[in-house]
C-alpha positions as CSV (number, residue, x, y, z in Angstrom):
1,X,22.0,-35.2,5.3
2,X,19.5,-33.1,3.1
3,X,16.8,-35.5,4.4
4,X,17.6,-34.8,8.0
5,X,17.5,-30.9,7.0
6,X,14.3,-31.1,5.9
7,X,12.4,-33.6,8.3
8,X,13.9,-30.7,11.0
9,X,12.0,-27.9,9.1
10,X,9.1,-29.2,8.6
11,X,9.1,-30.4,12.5
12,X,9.8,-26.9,13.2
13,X,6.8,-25.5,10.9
14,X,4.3,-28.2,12.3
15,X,5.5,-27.2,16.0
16,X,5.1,-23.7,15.1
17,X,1.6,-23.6,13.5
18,X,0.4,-26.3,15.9
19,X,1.1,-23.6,18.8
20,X,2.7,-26.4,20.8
21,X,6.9,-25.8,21.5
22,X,8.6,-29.1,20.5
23,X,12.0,-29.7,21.0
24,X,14.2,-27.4,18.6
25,X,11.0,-25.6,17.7
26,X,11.0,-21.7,17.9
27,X,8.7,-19.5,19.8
28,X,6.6,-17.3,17.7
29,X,7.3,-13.3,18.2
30,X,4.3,-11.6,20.1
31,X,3.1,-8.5,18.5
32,X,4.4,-5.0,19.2
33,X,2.2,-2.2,20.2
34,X,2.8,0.8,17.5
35,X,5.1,3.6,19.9
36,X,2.7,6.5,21.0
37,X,2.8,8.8,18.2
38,X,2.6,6.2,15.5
39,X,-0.6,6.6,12.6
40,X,-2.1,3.2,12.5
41,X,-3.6,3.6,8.8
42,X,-1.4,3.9,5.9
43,X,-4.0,7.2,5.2
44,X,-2.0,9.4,7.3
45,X,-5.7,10.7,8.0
46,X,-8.6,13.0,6.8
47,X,-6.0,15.8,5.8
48,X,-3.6,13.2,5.1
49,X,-6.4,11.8,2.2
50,X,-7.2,15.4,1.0
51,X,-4.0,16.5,0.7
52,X,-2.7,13.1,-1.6
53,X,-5.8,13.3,-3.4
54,X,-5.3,16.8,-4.8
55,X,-1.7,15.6,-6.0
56,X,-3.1,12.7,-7.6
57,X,-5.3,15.0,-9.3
58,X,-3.3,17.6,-10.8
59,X,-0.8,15.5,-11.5
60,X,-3.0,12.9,-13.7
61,X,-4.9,16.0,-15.2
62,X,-1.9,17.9,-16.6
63,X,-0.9,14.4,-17.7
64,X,-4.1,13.4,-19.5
65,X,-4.2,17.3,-20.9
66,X,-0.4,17.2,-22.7
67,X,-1.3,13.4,-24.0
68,X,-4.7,14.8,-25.5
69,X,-2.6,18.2,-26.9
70,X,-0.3,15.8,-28.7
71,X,-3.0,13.0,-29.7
72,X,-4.9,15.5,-32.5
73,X,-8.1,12.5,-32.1
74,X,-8.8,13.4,-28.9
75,X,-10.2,16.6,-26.5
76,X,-7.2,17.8,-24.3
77,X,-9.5,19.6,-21.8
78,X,-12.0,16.7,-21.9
79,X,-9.3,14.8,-20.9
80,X,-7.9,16.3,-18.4
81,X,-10.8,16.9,-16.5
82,X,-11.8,13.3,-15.9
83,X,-8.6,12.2,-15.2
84,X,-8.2,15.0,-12.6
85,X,-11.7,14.2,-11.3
86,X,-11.1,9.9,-11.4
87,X,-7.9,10.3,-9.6
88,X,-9.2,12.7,-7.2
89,X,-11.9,10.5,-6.2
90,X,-10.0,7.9,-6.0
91,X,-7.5,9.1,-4.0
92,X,-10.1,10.1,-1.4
93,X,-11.2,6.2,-1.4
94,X,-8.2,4.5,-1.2
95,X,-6.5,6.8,0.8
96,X,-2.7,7.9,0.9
97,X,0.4,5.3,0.5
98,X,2.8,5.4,3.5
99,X,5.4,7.4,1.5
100,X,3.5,10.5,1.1
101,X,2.9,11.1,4.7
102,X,6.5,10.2,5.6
């Protein structure tokens, strides 16, 4: 019985990437059009970027400054500055994730 199970799927997977509709073979979904309204890009947009990227950055910087105050080796300020600047600048690249702008 497995071997009947599995002769069907893989009919159903060869009728299916083949583009030709075999018996017990399923159609494949067309794609939907976003609703009017809908961002496209996970960016949310210019402000969308802007906005995420100065997070990013004060959020990394006051991180990288408390782990250079307690690190006595390293320059806090240093630190926090490139870390601030990297994440800013990288956050203006990649864009914002879909959660911020939700």
């Amino acid at each position: 019985m497995a071997d009947d199970d599995i002769e069907r799927l893989l009919r159903e997977v060869n009728a299916t990437t083949s583009g030709s509709t075999g018996a017990g073979a399923s159609t494949p979904k067309k794609d939907v059009a976003p609703r009017s309204g809908e961002v496209e890009s996970s960016s949310g947009g210019a402000g969308g970027r802007l906005a995420f990227s100065v997070v990013a950055a004060g959020v990394t910087g006051v991180g990288a400054f408390l782990f250079g105050v307690f690190t006595p080796w390293t320059d806090a300020l240093d630190m926090g500055f490139a870390a601030a600047g990297a994440a800013f600048l990288t956050g203006l690249v990649a864009g914002a994730p879909r959660w911020f702008s939700s």
